[in-house]
C-alpha positions as CSV (number, residue, x, y, z in Angstrom):
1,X,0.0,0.0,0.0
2,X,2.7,1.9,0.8
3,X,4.6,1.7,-2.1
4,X,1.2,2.6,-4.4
5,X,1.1,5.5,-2.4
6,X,4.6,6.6,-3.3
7,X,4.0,5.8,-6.9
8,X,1.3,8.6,-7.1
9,X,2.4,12.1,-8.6
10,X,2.5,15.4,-7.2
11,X,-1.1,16.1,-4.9
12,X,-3.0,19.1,-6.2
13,X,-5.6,20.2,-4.7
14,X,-9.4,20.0,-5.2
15,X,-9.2,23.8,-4.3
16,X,-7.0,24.9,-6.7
17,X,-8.2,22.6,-9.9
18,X,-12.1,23.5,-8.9
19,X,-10.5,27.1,-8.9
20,X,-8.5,27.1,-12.1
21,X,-11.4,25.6,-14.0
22,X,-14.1,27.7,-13.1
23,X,-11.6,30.8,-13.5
24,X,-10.4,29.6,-17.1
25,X,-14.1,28.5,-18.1
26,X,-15.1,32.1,-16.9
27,X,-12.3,33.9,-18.8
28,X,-13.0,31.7,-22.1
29,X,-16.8,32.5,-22.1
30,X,-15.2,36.3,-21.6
31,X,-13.1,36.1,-24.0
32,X,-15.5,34.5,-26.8
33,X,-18.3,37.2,-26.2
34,X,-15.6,39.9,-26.6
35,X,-14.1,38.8,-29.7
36,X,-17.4,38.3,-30.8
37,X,-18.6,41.9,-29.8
38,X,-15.5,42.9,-31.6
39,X,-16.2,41.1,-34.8
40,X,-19.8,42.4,-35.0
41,X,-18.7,46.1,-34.1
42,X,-16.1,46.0,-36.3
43,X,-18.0,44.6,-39.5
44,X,-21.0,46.9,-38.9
45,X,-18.6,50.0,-39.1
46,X,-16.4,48.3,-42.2
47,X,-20.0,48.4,-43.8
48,X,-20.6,52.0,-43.0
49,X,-16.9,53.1,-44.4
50,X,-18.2,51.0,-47.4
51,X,-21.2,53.1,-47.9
52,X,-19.6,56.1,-47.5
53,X,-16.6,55.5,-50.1
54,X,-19.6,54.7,-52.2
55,X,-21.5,57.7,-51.7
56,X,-18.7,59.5,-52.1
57,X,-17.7,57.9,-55.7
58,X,-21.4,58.6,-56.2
59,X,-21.4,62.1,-55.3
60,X,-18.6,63.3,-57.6
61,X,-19.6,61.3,-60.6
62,X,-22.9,62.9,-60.4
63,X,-20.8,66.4,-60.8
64,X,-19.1,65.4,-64.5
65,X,-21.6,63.2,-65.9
66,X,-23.9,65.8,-67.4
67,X,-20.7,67.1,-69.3
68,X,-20.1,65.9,-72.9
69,X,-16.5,66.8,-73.3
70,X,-14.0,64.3,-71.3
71,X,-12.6,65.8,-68.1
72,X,-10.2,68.3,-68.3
73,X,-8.5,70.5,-65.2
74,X,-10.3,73.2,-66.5
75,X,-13.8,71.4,-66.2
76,X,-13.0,70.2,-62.7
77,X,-11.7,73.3,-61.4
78,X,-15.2,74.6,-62.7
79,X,-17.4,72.2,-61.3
80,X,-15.1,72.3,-57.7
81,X,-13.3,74.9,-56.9
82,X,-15.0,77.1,-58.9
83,X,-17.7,76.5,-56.8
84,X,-16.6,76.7,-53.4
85,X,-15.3,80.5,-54.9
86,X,-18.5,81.8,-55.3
87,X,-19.5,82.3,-51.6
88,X,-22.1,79.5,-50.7
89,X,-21.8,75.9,-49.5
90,X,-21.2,73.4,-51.5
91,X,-22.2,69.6,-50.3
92,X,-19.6,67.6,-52.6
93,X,-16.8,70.2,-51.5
94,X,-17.9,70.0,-47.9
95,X,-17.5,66.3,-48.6
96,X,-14.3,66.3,-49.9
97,X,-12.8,68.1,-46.8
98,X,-13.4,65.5,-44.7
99,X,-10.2,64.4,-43.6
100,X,-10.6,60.8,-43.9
101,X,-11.8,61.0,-47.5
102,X,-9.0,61.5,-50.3
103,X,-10.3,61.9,-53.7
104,X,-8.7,61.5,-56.9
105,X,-10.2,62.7,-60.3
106,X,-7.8,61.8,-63.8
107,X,-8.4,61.8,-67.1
108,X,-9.3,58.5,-69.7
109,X,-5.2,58.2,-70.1
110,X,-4.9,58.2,-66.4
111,X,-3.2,62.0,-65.6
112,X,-4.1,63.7,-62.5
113,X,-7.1,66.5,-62.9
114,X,-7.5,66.9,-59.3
115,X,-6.7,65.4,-55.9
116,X,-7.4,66.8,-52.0
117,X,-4.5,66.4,-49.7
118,X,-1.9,64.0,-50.3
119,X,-3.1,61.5,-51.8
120,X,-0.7,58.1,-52.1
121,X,-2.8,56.1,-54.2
122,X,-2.6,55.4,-58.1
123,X,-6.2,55.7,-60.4
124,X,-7.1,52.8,-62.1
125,X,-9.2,52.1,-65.2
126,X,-12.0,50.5,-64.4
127,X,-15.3,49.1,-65.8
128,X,-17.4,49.6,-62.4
129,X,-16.7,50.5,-59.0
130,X,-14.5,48.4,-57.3
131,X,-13.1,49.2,-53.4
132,X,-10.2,47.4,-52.2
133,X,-9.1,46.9,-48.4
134,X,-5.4,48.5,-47.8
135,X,-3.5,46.8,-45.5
136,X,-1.2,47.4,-43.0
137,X,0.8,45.0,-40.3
138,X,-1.8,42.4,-41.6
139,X,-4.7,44.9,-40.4
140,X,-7.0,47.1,-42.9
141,X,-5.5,50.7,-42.9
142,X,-7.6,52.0,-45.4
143,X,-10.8,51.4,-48.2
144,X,-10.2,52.6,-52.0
145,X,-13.0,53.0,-54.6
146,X,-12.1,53.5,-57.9
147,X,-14.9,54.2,-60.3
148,X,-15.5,55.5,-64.3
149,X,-17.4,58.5,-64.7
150,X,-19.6,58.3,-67.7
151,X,-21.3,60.9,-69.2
152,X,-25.5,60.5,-69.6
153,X,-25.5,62.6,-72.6
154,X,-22.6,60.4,-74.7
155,X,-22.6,57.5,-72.4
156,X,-19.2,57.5,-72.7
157,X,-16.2,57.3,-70.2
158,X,-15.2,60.8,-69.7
159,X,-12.5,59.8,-66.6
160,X,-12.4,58.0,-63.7
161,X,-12.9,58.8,-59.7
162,X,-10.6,57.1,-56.6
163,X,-11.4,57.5,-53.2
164,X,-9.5,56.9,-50.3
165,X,-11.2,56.2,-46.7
166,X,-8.3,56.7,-44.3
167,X,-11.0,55.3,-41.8
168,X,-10.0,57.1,-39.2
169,X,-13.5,56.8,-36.9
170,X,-13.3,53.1,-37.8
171,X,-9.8,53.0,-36.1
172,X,-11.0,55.3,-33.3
173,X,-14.2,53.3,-32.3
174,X,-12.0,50.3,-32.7
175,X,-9.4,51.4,-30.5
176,X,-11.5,52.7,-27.8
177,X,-12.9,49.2,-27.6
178,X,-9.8,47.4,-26.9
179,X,-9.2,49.7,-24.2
180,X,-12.6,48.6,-22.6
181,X,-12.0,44.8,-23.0
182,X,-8.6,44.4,-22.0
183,X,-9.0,46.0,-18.6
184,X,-12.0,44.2,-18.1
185,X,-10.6,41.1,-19.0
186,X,-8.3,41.0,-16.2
187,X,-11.2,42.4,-14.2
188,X,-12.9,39.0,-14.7
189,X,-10.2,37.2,-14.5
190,X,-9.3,38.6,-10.9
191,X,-13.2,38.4,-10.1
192,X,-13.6,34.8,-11.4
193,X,-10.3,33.9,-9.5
194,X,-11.7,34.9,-6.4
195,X,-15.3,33.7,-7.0
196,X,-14.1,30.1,-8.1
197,X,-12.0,29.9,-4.6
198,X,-14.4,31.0,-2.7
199,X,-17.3,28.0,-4.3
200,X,-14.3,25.8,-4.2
201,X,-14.1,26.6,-0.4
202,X,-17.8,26.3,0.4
203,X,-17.7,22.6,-1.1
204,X,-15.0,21.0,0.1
205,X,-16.3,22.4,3.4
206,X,-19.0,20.2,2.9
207,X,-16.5,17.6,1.9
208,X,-14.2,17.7,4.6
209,X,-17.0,16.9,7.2
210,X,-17.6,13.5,5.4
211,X,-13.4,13.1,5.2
212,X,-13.4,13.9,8.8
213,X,-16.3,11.2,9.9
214,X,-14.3,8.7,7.7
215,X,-10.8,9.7,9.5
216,X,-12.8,8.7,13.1
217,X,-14.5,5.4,11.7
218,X,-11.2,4.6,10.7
219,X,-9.6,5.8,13.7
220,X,-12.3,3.9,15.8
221,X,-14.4,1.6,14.1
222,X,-17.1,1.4,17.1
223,X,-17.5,5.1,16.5
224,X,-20.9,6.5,16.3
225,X,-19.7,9.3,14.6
226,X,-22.1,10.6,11.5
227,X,-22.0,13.3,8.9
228,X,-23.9,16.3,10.4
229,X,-27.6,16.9,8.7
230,X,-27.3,18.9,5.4
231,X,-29.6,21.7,4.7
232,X,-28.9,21.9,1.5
233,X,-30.3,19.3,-0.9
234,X,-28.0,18.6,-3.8
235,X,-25.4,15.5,-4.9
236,X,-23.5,15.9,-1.5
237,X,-26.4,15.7,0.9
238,X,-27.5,12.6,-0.9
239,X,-24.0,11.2,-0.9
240,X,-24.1,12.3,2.7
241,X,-27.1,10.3,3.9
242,X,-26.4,7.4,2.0
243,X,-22.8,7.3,3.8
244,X,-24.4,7.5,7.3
245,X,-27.0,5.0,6.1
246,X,-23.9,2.6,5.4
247,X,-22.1,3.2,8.3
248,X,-25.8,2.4,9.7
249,X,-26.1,-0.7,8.1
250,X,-22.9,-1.9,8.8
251,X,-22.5,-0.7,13.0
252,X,-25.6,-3.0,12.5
253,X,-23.6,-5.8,10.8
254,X,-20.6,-5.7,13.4
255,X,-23.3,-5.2,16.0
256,X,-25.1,-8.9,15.1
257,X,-21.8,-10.2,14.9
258,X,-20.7,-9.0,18.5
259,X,-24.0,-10.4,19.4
260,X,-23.9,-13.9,17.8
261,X,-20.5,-14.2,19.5
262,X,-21.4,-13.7,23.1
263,X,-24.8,-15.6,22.8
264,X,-22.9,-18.1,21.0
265,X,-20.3,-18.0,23.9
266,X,-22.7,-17.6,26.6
267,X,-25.0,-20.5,25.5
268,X,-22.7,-22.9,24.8
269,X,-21.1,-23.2,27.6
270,X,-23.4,-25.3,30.0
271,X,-23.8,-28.1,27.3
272,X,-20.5,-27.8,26.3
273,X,-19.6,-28.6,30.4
274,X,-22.3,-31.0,30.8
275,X,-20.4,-32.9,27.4
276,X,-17.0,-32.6,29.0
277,X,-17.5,-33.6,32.9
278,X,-19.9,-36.7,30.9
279,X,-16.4,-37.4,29.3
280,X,-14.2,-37.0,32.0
281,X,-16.4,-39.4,34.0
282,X,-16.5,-42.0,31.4
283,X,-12.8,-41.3,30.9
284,X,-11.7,-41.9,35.0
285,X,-14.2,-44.9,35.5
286,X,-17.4,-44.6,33.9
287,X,-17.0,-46.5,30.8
288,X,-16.3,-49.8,32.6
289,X,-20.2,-48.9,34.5
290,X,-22.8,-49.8,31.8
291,X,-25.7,-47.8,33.4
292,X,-22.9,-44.6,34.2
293,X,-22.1,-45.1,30.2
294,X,-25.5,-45.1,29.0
295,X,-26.8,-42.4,31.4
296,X,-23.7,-40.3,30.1
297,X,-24.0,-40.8,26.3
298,X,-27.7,-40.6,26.7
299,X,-26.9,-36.8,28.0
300,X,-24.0,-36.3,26.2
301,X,-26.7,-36.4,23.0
302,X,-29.0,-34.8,24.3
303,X,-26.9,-31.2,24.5
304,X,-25.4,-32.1,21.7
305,X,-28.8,-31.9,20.0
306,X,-30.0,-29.2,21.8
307,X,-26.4,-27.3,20.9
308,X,-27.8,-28.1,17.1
309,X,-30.7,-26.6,17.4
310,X,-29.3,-24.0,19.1
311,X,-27.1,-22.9,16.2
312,X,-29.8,-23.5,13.9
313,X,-31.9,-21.0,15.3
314,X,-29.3,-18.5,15.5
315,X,-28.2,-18.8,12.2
316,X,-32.0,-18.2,11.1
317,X,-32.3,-15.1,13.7
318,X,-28.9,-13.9,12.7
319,X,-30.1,-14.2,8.3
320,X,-33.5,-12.7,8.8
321,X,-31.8,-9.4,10.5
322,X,-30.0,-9.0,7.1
323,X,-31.6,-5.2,5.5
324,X,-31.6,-7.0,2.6
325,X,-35.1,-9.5,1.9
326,X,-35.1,-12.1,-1.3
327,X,-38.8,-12.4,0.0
328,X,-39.8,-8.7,-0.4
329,X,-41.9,-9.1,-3.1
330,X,-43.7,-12.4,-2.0
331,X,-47.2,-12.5,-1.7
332,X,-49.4,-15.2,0.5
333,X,-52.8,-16.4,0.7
334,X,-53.8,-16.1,4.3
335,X,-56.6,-18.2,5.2
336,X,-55.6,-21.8,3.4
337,X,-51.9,-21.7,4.8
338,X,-53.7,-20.9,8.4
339,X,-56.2,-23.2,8.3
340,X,-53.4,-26.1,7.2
341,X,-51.5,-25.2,10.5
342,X,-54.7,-25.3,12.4
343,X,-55.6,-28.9,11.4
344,X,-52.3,-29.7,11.8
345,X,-51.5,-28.3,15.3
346,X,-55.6,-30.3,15.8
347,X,-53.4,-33.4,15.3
348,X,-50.3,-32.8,16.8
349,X,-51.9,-31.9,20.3
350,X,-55.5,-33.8,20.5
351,X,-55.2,-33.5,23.9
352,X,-55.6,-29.7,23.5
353,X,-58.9,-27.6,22.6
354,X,-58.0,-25.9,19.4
355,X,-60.5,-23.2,18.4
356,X,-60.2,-21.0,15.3
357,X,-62.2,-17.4,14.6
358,X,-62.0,-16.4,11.2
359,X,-63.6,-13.6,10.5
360,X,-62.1,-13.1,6.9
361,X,-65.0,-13.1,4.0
362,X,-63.5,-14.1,0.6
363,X,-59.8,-14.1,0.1
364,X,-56.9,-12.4,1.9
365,X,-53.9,-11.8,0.5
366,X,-50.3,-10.4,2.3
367,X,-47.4,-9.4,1.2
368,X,-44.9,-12.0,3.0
369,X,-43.5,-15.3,1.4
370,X,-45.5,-18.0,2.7
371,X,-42.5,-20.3,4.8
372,X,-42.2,-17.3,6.8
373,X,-45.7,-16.6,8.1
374,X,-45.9,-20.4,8.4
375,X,-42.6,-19.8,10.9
376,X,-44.2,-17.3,12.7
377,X,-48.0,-18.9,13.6
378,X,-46.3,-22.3,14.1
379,X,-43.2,-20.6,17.0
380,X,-46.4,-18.5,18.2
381,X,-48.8,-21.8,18.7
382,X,-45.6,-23.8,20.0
383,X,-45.4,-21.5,22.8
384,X,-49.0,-21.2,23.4
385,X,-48.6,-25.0,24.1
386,X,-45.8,-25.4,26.4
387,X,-46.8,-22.8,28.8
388,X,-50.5,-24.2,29.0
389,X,-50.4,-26.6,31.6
390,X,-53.4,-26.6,33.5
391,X,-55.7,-25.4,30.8
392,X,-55.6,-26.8,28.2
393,X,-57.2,-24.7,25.4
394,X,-55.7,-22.4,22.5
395,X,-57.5,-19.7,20.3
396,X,-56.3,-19.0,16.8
397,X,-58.6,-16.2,15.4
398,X,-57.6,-14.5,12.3
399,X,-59.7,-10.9,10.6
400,X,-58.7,-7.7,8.7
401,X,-59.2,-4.3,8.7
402,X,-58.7,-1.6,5.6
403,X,-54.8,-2.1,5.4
404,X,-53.4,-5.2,8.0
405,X,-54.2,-8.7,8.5
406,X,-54.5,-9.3,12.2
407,X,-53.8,-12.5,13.8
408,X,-54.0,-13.2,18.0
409,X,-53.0,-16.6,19.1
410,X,-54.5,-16.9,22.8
411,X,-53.2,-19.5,25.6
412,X,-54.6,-19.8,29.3
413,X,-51.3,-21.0,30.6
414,X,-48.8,-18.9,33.1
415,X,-48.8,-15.7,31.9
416,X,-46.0,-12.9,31.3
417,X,-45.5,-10.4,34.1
418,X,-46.0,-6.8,33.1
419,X,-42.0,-6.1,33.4
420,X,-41.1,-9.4,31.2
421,X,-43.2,-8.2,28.5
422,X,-40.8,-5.9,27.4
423,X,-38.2,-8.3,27.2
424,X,-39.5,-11.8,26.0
425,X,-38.9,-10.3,22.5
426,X,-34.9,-10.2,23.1
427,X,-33.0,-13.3,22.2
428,X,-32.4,-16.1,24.5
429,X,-34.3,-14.2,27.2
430,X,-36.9,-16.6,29.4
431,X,-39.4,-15.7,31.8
432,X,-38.8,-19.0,33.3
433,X,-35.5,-20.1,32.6
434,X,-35.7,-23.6,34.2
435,X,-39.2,-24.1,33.1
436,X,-38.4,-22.9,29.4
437,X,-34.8,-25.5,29.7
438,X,-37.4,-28.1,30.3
439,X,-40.0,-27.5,27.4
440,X,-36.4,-27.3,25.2
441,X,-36.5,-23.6,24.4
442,X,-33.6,-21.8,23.8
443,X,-35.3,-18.2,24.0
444,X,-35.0,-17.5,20.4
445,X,-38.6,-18.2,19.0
446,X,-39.9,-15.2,19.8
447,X,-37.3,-12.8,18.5
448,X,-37.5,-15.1,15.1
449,X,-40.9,-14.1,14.9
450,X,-40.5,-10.7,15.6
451,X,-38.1,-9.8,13.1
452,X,-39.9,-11.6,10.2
453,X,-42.8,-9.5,10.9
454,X,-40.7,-6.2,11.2
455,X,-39.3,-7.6,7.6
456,X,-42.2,-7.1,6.1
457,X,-43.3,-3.8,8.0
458,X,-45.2,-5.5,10.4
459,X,-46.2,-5.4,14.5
460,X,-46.4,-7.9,16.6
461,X,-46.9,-7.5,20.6
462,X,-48.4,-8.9,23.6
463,X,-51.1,-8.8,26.1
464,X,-51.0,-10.8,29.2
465,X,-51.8,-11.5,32.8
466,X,-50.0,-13.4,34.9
467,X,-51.9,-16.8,35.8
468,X,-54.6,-15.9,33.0
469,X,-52.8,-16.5,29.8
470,X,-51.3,-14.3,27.3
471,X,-52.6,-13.2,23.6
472,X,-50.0,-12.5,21.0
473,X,-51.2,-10.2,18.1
474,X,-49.4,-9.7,15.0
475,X,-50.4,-6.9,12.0
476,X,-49.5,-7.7,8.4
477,X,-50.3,-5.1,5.4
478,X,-52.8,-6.5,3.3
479,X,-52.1,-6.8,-0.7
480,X,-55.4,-6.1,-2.7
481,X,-54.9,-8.6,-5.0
482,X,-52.5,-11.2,-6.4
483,X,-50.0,-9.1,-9.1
């Protein structure tokens, strides 16, 4: 074990992995919505530079195309500068002078008619308006549209249009951005950091108490120590009550076995001395005495038989405590298995009076497998019998109400005092030990009984006066009908 132990790597903490995962899933989900806020910012403002390169090219081809002649510096100076001379607003000029626009206006052979600022683009002859991305450093740096300008009245190509969109409120916005996210990243990175320890914390809390209740089972296994009640209902309050009800169920197993031991012990030991000095007696002289040989083997098997039984029982007592019921499921007929007993018990014991009360119209049907309600009337009636000695009469009377079967075996023998009553249902207890040795009880019938009928999540208890008799009641849940 050791050496497994040894072979493990490096421990890391639940803490710190519970942490780093909820602070990496936290930054990732960040870090996805941010780049996709980025993408859709940035793509709705490339469209809008789009549009205005083309409203631009728009805008200045509408100026020339009502002219017939091809452009010439003295046409464009006319139809520009000319007017921004004359004293009133012009919207194409005022356009011009944005300072993210650069326009370009040549001739059909390409020469430079007019161009705003300093322009370091070339014109190109083109069919249609086409606007290519500039890049710089593997980023766009710029848009240019390049366009013909035909004339309506010749329909001819007269020159051609370039505009340059230096972009510069695309840039802006999208530099203003970045400086949002990136602090905030490492905002939520601190802030899911910190909230990731502090879950992590608050669970293996929870944790610790069950490691802690394991650490004193298996510092003491005796201990009654339990997980303490959680309020909470999640994974970890079930796993919780499931560990205490297995600590339950076995404290219960070590508890039978503790149990078995002593009676085992504790019960054995007179036959087991009555075998021995029988021994030691045949051993020193007996043997060569045939009525001290007979009288001694006759005993000898007589606690030997009783020790068998004795075993036998506790074995039975010691499998029907077992949680877990093969039987659960069974389902009986009442009244033809309790009537067999009845006749049988009518044969058995003719010198008794056996009367039976059934008060049960039609059929009746419980859920318990059938050998072991037979077990219980039969140790129930057996007893009836060997403490009715004067009177000899027993009643067996069997009825129902909306959910039990009720059954009450009465005798009119000795009777249980009120302080035994409590007690007759412990093993190998006796109200009367010497009288019980001599009917050949070993105190075990009755707790046999009782625990079959707690198996099946029944009652069973006694009323009884001492030198009247005693009736013994058991209550069975009913089944409504046969599945």
């Amino acid at each position: 074990m050791e050496k497994e132990r040894k072979k493990k790597g490096p421990r890391i903490s639940l803490r710190f992995k519970w942490t780093f995962f909820i602070t990496t899933v936290v930054f990732f989900i960040y870090v996805v919505f941010s780049t996709t806020v980025l993408y859709f910012v940035s793509s709705s403002m490339l469209k809008n530079e789009v549009n205005t390169i083309k409203n631009a090219v728009s805008a200045v081809s509408s100026r020339f195309e009502d002219s017939e002649q091809l452009l010439s510096k003295r046409i464009v100076n006319d139809k520009v500068e000319g007017l921004s001379d004359a004293g009133y607003q012009d919207t194409l000029v005022e356009q011009l002078k944005r300072s993210n626009l650069q326009v370009l206006l040549t001739d059909i052979n390409n020469q430079t008619l007019y161009k705003t600022q300093d322009i370091k683009i070339d014109s190109k002859k083109t069919d249609s308006l086409k606007i290519t991305k500039l890049y710089k450093n593997s980023n766009i740096d710029s848009l240019a549209g390049s366009a013909p300008i035909k004339s309506t009245k010749t329909g001819e190509i007269i020159g051609y249009v370039t505009v340059n969109n230096k972009m510069s409120e695309y840039h802006r916005t999208i530099r203003e951005l970045y400086y949002e996210l990136i602090p905030n990243a490492v905002f939520i990175l601190i802030l899911s950091a910190v909230s990731g320890f502090i879950f992590a914390s608050f669970v293996l809390r929870r944790l610790k108490l069950i490691n802690n209740t394991i650490k004193d089972i298996n510092e003491s296994p005796d201990s009654d120590a339990r997980i303490p009640h959680q309020s909470q209902n999640d994974e970890i309050t079930d796993v919780a009550e499931q560990f205490n009800e297995m600590l339950d169920r076995m404290q219960q197993y070590a508890n039978q076995q503790k149990e078995f031991v002593q009676d085992v012990s504790h019960e054995l030991r007179t036959p087991v001395a009555v075998v021995e000095g029988h021994l030691k007696l045949l051993n020193r002289w007996g043997k060569d005495d045939p009525e001290i040989l007979d009288e001694s083997l006759s005993s000898s098997l007589q606690e030997i038989n009783r020790m068998k039984n004795l075993i036998q029982e506790m074995l039975d007592l010691t499998r029907i405590e077992q949680p877990d019921n093969q039987f659960s499921n069974e389902i009986t007929e009442v009244k033809p298995m309790i009537k067999q007993i009845y006749n049988d018990f009518k044969v058995l014991h003719p010198e008794f009076i056996m009367n039976f009360d059934d008060d049960i119209r039609g059929e009746a049907w419980v859920k318990i497998y059938r050998n072991h309600l037979e077990q219980i009337i039969i140790i129930l009636l057996d007893n009836a019998i060997k403490y009715s000695k004067d009177r000899k009469e027993v009643n067996l009377a069997i009825s129902r109400n909306e959910n039990y079967l009720e059954v009450a075996i009465q005798d009119f023998g000795v009777g249980i005092s009120a302080d035994d009553q409590d007690k007759i249902f412990n093993r190998f207890y006796r109200a009367d030990k010497d009288r019980s040795r001599q009917s050949g009880g070993n105190g075990l019938g009755l707790p046999i009984a009782r625990q079959l009928v707690k198996n099946y999540q029944g009652f069973m208890y006694v009323e009884s006066v001492v030198g009247s008799g005693s009736v013994f009641r058991i209550e069975l849940p009913l089944q409504n009908k046969k599945d």
